[in-house]
Backbone and ligand atoms as CSV (ligand in chain L), in Angstrom:
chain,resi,resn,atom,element,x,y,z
A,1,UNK,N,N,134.033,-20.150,52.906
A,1,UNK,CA,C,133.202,-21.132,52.206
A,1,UNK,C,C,132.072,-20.413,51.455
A,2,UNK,N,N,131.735,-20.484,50.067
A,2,UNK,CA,C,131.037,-19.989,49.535
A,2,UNK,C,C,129.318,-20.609,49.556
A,3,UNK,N,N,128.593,-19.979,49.568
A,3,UNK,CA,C,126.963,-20.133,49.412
A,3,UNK,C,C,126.446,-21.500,48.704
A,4,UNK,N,N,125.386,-21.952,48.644
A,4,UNK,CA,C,125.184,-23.104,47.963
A,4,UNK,C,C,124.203,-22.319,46.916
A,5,UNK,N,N,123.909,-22.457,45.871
A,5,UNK,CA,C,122.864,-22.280,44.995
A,5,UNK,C,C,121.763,-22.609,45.625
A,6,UNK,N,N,121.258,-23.973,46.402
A,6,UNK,CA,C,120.349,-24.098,46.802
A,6,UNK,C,C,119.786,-23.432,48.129
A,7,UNK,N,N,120.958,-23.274,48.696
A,7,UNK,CA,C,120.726,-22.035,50.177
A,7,UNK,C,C,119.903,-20.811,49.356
A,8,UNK,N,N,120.684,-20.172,48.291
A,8,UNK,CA,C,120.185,-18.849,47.573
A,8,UNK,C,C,118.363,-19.305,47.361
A,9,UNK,N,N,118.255,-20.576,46.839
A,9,UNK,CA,C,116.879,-20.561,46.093
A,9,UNK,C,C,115.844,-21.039,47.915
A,10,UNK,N,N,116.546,-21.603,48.543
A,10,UNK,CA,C,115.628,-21.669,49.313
A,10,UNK,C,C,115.299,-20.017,50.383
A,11,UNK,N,N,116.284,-19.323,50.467
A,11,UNK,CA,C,115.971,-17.802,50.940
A,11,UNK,C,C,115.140,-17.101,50.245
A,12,UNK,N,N,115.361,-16.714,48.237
A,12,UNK,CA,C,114.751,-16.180,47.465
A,12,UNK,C,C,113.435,-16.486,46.856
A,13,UNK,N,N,113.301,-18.040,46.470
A,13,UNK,CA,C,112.225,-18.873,46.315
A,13,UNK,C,C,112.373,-19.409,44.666
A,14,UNK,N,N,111.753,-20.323,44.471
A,14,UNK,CA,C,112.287,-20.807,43.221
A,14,UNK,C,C,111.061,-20.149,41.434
A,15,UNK,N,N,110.580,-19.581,42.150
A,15,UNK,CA,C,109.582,-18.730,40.991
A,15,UNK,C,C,110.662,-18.759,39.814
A,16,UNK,N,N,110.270,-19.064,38.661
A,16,UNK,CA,C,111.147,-18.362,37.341
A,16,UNK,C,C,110.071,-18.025,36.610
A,17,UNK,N,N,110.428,-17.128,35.871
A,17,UNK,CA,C,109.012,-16.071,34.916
A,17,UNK,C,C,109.458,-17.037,33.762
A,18,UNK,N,N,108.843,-17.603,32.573
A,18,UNK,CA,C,108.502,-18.007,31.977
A,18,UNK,C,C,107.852,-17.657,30.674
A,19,UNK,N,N,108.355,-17.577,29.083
A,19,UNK,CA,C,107.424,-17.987,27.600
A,19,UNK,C,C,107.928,-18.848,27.009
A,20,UNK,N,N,106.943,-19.015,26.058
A,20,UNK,CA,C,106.566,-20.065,25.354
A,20,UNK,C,C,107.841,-19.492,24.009
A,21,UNK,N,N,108.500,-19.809,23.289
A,21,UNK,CA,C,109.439,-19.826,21.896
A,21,UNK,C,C,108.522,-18.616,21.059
A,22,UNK,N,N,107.308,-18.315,21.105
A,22,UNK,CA,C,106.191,-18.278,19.902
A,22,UNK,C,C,106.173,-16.640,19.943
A,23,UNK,N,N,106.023,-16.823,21.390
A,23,UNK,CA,C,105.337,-15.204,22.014
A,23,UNK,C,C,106.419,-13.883,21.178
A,24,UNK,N,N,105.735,-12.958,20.810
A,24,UNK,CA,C,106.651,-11.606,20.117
A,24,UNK,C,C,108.033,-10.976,21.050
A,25,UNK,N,N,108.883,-10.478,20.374
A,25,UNK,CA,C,109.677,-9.624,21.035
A,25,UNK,C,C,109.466,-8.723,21.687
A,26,UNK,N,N,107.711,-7.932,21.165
A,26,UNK,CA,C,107.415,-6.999,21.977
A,26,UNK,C,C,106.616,-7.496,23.549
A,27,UNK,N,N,106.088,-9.053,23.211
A,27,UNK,CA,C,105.252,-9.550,24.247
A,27,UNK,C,C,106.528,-9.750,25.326
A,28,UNK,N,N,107.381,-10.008,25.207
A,28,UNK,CA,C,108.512,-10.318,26.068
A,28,UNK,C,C,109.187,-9.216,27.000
A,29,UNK,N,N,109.196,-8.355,26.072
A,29,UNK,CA,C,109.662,-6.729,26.290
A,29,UNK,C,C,108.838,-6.888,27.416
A,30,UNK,N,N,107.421,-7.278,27.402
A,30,UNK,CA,C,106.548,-6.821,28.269
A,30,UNK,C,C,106.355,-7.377,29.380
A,31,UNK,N,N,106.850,-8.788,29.346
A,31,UNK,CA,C,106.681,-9.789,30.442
A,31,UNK,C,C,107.939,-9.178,31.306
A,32,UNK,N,N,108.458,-9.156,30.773
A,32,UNK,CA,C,110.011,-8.080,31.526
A,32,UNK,C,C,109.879,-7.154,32.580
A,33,UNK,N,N,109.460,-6.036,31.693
A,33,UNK,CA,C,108.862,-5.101,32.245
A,33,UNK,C,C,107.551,-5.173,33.445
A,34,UNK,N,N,106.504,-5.492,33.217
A,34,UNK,CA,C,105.764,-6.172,33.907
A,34,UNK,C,C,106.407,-6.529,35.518
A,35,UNK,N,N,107.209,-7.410,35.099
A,35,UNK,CA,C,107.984,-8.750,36.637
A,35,UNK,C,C,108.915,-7.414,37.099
A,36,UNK,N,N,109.332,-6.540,36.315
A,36,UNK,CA,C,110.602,-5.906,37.065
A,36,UNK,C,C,111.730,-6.948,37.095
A,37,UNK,N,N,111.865,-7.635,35.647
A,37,UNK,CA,C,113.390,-8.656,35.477
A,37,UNK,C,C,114.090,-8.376,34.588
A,38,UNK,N,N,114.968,-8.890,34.687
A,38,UNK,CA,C,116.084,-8.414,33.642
A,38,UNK,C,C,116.181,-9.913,32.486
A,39,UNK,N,N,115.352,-11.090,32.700
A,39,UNK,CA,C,115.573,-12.157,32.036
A,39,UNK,C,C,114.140,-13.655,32.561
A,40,UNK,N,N,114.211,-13.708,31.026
A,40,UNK,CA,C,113.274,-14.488,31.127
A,40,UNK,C,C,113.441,-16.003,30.336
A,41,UNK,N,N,113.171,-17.320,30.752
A,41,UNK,CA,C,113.700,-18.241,30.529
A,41,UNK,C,C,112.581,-18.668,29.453
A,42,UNK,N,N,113.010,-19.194,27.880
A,42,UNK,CA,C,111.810,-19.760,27.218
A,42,UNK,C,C,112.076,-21.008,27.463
A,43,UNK,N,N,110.825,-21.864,27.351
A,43,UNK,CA,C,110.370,-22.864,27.671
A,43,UNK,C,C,109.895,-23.470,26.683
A,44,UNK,N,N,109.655,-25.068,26.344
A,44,UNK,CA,C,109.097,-24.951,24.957
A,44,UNK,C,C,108.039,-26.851,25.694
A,45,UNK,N,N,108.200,-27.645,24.936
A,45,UNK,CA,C,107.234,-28.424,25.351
A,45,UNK,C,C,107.714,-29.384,26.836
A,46,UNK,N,N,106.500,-29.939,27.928
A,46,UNK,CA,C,107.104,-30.193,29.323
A,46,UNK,C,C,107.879,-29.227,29.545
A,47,UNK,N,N,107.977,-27.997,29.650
A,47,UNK,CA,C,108.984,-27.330,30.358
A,47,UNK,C,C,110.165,-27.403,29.877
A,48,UNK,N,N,110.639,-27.714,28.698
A,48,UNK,CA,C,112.149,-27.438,29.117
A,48,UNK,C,C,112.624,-26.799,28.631
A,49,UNK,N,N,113.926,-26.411,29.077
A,49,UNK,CA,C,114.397,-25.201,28.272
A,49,UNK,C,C,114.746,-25.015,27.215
A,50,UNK,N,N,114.331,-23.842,26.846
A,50,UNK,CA,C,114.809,-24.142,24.960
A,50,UNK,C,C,115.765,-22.696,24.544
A,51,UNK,N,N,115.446,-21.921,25.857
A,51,UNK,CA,C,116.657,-20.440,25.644
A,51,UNK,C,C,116.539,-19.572,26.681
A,52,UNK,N,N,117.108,-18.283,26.363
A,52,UNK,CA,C,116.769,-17.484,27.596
A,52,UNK,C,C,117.214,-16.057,26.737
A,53,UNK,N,N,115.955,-15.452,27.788
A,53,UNK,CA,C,115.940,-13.912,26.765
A,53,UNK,C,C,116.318,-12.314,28.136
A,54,UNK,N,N,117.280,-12.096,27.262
A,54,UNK,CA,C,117.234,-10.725,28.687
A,54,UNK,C,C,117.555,-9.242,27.765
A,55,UNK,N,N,117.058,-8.805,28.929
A,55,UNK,CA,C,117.239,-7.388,28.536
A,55,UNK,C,C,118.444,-6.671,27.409
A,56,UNK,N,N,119.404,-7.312,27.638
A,56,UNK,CA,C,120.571,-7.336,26.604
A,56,UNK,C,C,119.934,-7.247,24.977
A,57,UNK,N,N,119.079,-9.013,25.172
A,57,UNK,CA,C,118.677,-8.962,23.634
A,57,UNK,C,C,117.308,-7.702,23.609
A,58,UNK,N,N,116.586,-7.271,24.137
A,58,UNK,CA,C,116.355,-6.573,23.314
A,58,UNK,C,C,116.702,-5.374,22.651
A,59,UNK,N,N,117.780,-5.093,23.453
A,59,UNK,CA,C,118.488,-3.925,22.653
A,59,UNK,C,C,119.218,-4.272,21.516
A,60,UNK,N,N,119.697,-5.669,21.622
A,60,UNK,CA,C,120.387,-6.401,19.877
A,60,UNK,C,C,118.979,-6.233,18.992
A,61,UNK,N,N,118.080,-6.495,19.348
A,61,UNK,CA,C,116.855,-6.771,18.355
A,61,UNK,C,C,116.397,-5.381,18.070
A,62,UNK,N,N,116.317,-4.255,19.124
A,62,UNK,CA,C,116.179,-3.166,18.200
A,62,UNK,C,C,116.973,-2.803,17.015
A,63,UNK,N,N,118.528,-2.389,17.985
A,63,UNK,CA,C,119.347,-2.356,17.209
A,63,UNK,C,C,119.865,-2.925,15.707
A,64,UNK,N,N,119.190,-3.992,15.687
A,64,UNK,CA,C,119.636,-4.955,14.507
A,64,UNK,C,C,118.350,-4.603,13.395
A,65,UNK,N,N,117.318,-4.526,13.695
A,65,UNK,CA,C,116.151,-4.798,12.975
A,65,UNK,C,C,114.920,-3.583,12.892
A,66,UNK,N,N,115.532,-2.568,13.873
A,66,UNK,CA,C,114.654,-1.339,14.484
A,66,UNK,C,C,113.538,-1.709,14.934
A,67,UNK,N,N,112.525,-0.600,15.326
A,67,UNK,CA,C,111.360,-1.253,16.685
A,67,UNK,C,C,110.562,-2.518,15.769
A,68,UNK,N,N,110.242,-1.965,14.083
A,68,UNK,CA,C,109.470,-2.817,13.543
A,68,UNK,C,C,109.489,-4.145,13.710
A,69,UNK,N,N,111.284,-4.678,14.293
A,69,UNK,CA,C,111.153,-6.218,14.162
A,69,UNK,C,C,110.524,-6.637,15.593
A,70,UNK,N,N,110.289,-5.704,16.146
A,70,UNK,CA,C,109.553,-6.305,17.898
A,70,UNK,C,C,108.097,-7.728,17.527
A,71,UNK,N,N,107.836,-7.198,16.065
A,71,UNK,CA,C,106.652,-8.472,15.971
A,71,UNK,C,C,107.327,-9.980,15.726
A,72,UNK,N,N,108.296,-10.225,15.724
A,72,UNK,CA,C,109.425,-11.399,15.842
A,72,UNK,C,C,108.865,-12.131,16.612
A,73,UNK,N,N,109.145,-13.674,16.221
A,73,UNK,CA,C,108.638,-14.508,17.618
A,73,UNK,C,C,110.555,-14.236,18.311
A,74,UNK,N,N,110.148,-14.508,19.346
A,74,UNK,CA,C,111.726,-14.628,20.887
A,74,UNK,C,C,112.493,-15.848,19.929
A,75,UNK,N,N,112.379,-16.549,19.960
A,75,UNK,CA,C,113.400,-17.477,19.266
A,75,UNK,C,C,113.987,-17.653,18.104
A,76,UNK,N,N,113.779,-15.982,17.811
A,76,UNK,CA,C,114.805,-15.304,16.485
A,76,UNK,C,C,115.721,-14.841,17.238
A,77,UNK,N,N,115.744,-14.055,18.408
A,77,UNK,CA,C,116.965,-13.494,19.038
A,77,UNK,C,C,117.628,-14.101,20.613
A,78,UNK,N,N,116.782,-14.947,20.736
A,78,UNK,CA,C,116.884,-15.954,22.433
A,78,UNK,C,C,118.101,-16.356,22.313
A,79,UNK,N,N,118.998,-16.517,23.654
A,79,UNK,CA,C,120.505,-17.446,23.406
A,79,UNK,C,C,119.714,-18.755,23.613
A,80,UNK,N,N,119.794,-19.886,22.060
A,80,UNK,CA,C,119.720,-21.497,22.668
A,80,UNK,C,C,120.813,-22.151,23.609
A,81,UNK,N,N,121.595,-21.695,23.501
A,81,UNK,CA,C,122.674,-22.385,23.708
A,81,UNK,C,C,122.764,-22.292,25.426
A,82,UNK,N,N,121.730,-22.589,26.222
A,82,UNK,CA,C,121.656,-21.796,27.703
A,82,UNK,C,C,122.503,-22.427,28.992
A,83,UNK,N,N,123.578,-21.673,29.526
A,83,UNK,CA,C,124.069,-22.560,30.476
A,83,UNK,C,C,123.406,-22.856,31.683
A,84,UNK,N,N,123.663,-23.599,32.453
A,84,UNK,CA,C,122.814,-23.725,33.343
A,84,UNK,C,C,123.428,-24.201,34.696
A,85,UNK,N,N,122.630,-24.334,35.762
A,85,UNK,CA,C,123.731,-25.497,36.880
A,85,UNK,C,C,122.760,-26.140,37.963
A,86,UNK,N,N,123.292,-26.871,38.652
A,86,UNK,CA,C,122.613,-27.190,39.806
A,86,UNK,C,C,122.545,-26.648,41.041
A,87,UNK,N,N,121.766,-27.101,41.598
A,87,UNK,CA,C,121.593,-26.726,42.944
A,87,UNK,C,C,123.158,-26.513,43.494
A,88,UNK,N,N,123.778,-27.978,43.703
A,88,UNK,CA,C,125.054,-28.056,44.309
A,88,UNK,C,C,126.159,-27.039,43.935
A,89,UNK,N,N,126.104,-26.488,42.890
A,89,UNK,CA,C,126.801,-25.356,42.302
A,89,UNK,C,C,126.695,-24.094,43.701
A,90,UNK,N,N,128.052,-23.520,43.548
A,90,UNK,CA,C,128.256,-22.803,44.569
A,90,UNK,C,C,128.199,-21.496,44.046
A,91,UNK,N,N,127.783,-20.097,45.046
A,91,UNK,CA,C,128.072,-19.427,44.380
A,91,UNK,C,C,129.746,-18.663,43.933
A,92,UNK,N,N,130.384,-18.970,44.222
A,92,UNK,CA,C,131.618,-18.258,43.660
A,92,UNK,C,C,131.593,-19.384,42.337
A,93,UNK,N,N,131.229,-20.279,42.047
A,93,UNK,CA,C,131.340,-21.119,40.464
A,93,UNK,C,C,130.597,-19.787,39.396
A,94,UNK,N,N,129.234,-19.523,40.034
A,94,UNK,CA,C,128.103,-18.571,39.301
A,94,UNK,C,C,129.097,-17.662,38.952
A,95,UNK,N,N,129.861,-16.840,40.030
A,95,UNK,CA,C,130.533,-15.206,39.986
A,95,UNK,C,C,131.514,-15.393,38.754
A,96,UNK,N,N,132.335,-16.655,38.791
A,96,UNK,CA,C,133.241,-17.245,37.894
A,96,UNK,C,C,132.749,-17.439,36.177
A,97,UNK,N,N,131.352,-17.987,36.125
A,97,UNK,CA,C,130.970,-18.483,34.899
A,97,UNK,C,C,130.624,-16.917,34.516
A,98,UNK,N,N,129.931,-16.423,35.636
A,98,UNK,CA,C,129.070,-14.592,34.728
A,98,UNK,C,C,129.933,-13.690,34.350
A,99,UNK,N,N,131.020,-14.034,35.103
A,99,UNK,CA,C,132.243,-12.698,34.460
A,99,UNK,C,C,132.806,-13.062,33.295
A,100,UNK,N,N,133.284,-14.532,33.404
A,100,UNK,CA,C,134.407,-15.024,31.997
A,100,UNK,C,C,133.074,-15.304,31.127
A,101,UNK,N,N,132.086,-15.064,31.017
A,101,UNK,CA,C,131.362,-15.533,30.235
A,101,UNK,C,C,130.189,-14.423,29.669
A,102,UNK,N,N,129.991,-12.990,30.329
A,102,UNK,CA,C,129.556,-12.064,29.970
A,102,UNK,C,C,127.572,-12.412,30.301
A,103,UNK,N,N,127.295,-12.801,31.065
A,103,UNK,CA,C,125.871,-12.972,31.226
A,103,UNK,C,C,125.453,-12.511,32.860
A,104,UNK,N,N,124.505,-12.613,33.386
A,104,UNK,CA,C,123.673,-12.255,34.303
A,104,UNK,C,C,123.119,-12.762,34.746
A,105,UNK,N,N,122.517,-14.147,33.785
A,105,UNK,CA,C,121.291,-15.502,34.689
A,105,UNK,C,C,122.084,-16.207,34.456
A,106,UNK,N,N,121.467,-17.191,35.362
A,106,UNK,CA,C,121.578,-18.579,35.307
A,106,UNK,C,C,120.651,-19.513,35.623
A,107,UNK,N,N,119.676,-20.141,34.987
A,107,UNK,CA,C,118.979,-21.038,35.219
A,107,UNK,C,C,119.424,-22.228,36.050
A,108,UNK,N,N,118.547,-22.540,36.964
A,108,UNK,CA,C,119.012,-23.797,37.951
A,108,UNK,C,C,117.983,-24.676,37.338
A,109,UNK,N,N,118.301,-25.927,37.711
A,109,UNK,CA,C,117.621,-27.804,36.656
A,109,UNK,C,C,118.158,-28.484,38.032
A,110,UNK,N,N,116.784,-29.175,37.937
A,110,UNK,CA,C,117.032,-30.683,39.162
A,110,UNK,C,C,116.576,-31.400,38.277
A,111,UNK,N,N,116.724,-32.054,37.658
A,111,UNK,CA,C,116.182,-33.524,37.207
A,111,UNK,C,C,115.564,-33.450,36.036
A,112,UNK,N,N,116.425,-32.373,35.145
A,112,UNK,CA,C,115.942,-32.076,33.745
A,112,UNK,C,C,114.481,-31.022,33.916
A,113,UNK,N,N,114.500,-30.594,35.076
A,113,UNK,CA,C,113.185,-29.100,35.030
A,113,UNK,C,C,113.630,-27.850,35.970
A,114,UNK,N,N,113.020,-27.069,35.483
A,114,UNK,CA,C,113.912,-25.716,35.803
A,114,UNK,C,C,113.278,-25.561,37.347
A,115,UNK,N,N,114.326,-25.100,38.133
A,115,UNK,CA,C,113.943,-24.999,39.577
A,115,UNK,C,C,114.141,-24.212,40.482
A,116,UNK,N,N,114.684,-22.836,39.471
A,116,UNK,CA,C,115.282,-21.303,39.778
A,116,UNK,C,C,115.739,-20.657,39.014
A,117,UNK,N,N,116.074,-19.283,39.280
A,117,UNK,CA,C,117.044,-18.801,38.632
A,117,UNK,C,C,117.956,-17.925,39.560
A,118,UNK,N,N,119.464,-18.079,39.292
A,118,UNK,CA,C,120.419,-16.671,39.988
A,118,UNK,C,C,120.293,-16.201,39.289
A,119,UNK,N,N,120.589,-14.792,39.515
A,119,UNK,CA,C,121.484,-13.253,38.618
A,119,UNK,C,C,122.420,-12.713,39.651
A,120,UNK,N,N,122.826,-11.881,38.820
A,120,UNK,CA,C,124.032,-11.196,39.267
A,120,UNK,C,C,123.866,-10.489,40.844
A,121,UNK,N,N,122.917,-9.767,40.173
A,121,UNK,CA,C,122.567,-9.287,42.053
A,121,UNK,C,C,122.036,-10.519,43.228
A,122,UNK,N,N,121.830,-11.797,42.885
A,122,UNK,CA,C,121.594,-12.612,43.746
A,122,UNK,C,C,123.166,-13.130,44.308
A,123,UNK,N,N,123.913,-13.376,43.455
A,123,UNK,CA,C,125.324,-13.560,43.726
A,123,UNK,C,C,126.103,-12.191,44.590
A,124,UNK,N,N,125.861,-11.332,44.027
A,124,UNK,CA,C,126.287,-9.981,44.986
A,124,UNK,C,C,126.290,-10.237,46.155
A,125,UNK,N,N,124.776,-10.343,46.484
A,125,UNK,CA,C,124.026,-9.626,47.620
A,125,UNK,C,C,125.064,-11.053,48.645
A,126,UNK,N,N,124.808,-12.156,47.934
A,126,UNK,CA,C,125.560,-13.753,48.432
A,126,UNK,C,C,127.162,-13.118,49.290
A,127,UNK,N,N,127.802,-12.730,47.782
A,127,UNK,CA,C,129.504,-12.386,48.469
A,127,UNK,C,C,129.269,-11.290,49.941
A,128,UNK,N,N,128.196,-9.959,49.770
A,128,UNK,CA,C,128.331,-9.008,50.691
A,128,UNK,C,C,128.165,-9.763,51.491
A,129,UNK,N,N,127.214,-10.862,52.137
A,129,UNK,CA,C,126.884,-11.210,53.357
A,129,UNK,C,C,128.246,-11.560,54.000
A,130,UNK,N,N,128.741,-12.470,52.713
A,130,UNK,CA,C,130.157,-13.115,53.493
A,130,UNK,C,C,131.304,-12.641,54.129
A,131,UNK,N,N,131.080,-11.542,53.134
A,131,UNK,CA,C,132.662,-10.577,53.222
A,131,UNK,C,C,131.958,-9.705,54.853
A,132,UNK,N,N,130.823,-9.654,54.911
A,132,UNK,CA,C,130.330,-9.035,56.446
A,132,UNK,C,C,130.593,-9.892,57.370
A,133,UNK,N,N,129.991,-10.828,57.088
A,133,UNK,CA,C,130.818,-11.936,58.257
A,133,UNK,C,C,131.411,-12.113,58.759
A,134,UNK,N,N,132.950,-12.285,57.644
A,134,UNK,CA,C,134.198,-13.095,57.966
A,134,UNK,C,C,134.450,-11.539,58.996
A,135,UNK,N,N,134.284,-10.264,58.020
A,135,UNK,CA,C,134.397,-9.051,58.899
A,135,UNK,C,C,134.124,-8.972,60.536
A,136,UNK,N,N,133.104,-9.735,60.518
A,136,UNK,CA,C,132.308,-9.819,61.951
A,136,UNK,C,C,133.423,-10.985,63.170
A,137,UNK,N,N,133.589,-11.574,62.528
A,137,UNK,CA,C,134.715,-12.750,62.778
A,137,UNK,C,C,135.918,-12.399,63.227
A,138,UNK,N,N,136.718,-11.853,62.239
A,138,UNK,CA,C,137.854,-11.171,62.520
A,138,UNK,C,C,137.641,-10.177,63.849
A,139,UNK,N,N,136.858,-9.219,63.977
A,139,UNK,CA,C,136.348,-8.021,64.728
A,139,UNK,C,C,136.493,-9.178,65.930
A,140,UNK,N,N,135.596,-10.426,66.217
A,140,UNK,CA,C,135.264,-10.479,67.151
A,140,UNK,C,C,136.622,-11.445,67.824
A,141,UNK,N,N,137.682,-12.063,66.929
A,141,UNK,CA,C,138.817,-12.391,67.347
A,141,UNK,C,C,139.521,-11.544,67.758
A,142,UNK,N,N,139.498,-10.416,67.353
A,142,UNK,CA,C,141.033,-9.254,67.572
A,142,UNK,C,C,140.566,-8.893,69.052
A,143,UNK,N,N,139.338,-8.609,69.212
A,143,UNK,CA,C,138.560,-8.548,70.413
A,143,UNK,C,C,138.625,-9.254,71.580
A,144,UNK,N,N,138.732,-10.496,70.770
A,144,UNK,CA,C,139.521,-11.422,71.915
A,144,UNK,C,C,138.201,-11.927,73.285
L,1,AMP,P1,P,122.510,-10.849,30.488
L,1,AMP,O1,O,123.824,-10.240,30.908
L,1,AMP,O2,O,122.091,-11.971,31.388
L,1,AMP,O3,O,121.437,-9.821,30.248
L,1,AMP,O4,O,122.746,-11.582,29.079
L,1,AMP,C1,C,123.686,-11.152,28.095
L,1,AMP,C2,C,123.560,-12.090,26.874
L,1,AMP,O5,O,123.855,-13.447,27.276
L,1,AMP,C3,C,122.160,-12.163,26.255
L,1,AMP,O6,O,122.305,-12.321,24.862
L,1,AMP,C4,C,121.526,-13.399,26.874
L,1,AMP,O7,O,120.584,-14.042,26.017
L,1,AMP,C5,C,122.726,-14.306,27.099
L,1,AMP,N1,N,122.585,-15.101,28.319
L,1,AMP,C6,C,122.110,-14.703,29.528
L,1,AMP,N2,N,122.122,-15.707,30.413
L,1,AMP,C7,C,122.636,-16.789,29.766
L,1,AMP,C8,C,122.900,-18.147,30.125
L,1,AMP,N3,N,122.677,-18.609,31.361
L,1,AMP,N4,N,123.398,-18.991,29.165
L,1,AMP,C9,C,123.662,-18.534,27.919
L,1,AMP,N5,N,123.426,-17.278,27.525
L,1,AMP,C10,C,122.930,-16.390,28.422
């Protein structure tokens, strides 16, 4: 049986780092850096989501525009298009959407406001426990 999203956010805690659409590419770079994250969710009026920026894009935004375009507001290079899920979402759905789908976050929403985030290493760390488990399980049947 796989993890609940909401098991994950209630172990990890539901903090998500947070800008505003406006803030520069380089201010973002920095909020990044700063948190020690790999992704940061923009937000635009009440909270809601309006994209999400990770480490990925800023290497498109160098790459595309060189360092000069870092004075960019984020919502020249942000994905709008942001998937997202609920609590009830399990994690093997997450492991499923991040592989066929090439991303790393996932923003969690209860009631139209953001109320977490997974990444990849939160899903990891999720499967190792299990696969230790069932390990532990088996061990302790053969054992008898
Ligand atoms: P990542 O692997 O999370 O660093 O992201 C790779 C690319 O996918 C970047 O361009 C991100 O903006 C985008 N991305 C990351 N997470 C999501 C998401 N939940 N929904 C849509 N796009 C995303």
């Amino acid at each position: 049986m796989s993890a609940s999203v909401k098991s994950i956010l209630e172990e990890k805690g539901r903090n998500v780092v947070t800008v505003g659409p406006s803030v520069t590419l380089a201010e973002a770079a920095k909020v990044l850096y700063e948190n020690k994250i790999g992704a940061v969710v923009v937000v635009g009026m009440e909270g809601r989501i309006v994209g999400i920026f990770t480490e990925r894009d800023v290497v498109t935004a160098i790459g595309r525009n060189g360092p000069e375009g870092m004075g960019q507001p984020v919502s020249t290079v942000m994905t709008a298009n942001v998937y997202r899920c609920s609590e009830e979402a399990t994690i093997n759905d997450l492991m499923e959407v991040m592989s066929s789908r090439r991303f790393r976050h996932v923003p969690v929403e209860k009631a139209g406001k953001l109320c977490g985030i997974i990444s990849i290493g939160d899903v990891v760390k999720s499967r190792i426990r299990e696969i230790e488990l069932e390990a532990e399980h088996i061990k302790a049947y053969i054992a008898g």
